[in-house]
N, C-alpha and C positions, 0 to 999 in steps of 0.2 A: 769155289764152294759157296761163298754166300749168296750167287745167283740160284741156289739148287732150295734152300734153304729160309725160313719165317725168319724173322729178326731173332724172336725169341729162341730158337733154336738155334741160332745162329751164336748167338750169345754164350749158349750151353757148351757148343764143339769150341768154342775160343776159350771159354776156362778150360778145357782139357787138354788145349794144345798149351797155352800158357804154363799150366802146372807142368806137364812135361818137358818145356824149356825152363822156366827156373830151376828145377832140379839136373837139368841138364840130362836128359833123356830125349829119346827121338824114336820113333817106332820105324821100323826097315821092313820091304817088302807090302805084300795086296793082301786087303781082306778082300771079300766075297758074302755077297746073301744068294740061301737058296729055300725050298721048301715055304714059300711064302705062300699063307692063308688071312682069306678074307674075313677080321670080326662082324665087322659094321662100316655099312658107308651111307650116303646120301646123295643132296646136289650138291654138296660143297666141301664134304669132306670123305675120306679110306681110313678105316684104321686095321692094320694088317699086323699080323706074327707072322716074323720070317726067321730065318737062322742063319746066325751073322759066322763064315768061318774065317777063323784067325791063324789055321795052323800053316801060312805064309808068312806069318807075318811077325818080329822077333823086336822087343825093346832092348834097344842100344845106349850103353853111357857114351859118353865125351870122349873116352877112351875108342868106342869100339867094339869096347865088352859085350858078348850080349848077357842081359842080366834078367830074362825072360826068366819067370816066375815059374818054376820044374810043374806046380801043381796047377797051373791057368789051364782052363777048359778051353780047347782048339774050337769047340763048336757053343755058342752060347746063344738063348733065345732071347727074341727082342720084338719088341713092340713099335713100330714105325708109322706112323699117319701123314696123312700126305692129305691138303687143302688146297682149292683154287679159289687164287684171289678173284679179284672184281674185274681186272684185265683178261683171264683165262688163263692165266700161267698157275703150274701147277708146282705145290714149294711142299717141302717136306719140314710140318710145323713140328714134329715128335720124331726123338731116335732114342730107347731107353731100355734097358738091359730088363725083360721080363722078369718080375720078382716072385712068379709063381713057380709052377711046376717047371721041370725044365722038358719041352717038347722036341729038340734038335735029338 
């Protein structure tokens, strides 16, 4: 993962995996994006909405349990940008749950 991924972003998905081991949670199963649209780009940067599906994918306790939240939306919109650095590789600096409308 952090070969895909900006430090800073990189940074973001590690507190999320963190939080979910200290609390002793583990997500089980694939998400998936589809319906991906183009905001803005340039020469160095994409900033895209796409829709991120999760209804694969189920949080697990320590036990086994699944303890997946009855009311979690299976399909949730998201804001993704993706940047090339100075070498040409292409890292995805932005991965963030759209805080607008919901378009999925």
């Amino acid at each position: 993962m952090r070969g895909l991924l900006s430090e800073e972003a990189y940074g973001q998905e590690l507190q999320g995996f963190e939080y979910l081991s200290s609390n002793g949670l583990r997500l089980q199963g694939a998400s998936s994006y589809d319906s991906i649209s183009v905001k803005r780009w340039d020469a160095t940067t994409v900033e895209t909405y796409l829709c991120l599906d999760l209804s694969a994918v189920r949080l697990v306790d320590r036990a086994g349990n699944d303890v997946t939240p009855p009311d979690r939306v299976d399909r949730q919109p998201f804001e993704v940008n993706f940047v090339r650095e100075p070498t040409g590789q292409v890292l995805i600096s932005r991965n963030s749950v759209w805080a607008g409308d919901n378009f999925c």
